[in-house]
N, C-alpha and C positions, 0 to 999 in steps of 0.2 A: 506515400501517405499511409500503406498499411502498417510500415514499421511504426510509426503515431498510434494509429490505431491501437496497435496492440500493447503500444508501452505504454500506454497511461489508461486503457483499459487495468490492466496486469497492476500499475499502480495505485489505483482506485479498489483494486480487489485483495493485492497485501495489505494497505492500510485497513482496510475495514473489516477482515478476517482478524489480524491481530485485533485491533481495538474491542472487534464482537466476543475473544475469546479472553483480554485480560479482564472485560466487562463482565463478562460470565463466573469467571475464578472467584469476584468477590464476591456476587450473589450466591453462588450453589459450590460452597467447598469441596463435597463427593464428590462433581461429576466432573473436576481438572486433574491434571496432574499438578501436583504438588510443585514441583519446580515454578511452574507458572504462576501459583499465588505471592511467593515470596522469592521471587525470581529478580534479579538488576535487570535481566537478557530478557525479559518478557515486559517488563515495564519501557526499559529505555529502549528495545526493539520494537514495540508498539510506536510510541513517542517520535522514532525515527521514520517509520514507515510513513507515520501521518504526515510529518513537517516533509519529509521528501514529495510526497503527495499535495500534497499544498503548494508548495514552490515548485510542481511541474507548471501551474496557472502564469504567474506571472512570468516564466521563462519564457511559455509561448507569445507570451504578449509581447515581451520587447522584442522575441527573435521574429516571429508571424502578423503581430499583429491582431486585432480584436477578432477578426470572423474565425481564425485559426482556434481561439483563446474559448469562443464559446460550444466549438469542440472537442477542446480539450475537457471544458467543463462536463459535456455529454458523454465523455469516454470513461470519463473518472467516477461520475454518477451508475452508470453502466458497471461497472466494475465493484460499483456499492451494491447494484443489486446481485448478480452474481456471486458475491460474497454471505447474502444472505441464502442461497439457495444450494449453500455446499455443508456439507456432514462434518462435524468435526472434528473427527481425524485428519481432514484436508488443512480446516484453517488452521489448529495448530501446528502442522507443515509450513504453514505461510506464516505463521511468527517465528519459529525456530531459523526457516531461511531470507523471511522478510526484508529486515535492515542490509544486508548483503547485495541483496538482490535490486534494492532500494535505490541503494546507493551506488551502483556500477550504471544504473539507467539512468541516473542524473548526471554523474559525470559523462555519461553519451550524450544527453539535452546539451548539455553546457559545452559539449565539445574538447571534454580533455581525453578522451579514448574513442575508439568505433566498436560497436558491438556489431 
């Protein structure tokens, strides 16, 4: 259970680090890098992150089952918050590696690889 733990923790905290920083790019121009406002890799990295994050939910549902599923929902929450409590230097790390990283832990949920 701690490998759970930690991957949809870690999922809950790409998605919301990306999302916190392409949110921020639009409001406060100065304080992003440039790539990030008019970036494909930061919009559709973001975009990825989330839907990856989103469809850890229902994974656990049909693999686990409901009690598993409102853990998962607590891990992912978890991970929103810790997302808000990181510097942004870190979150824009978590968008530049986000979808990558996104996407190798789904294809573990789903069972096409072992991390």
């Amino acid at each position: 259970m701690g490998f759970y733990f930690v991957v949809h923790t870690l999922l809950g905290l790409i998605a919301a680090s990306s999302a916190q920083i392409v949110t921020g790019a639009k409001h406060s121009v100065a304080s992003y890098p440039l790539w990030v406002q008019n970036s494909v890799w930061a919009s559709g990295g973001a975009f990825c992150s989330m839907i990856c994050a989103f469809l850890a939910i229902p994974t656990t549902f049909f693999s686990w089952g409901l009690t598993y599923t409102f853990y998962t929902i607590g891990e992912i929450i978890l991970g929103l918050i810790i997302a808000g409590l990181m510097p942004q230097p870190i979150k824009i790390l978590m968008l530049i590696i986000g979808p990558i990283v996104s996407i190798v832990i789904m294809g573990a949920l789903w069972g096409f690889w072992y991390i």
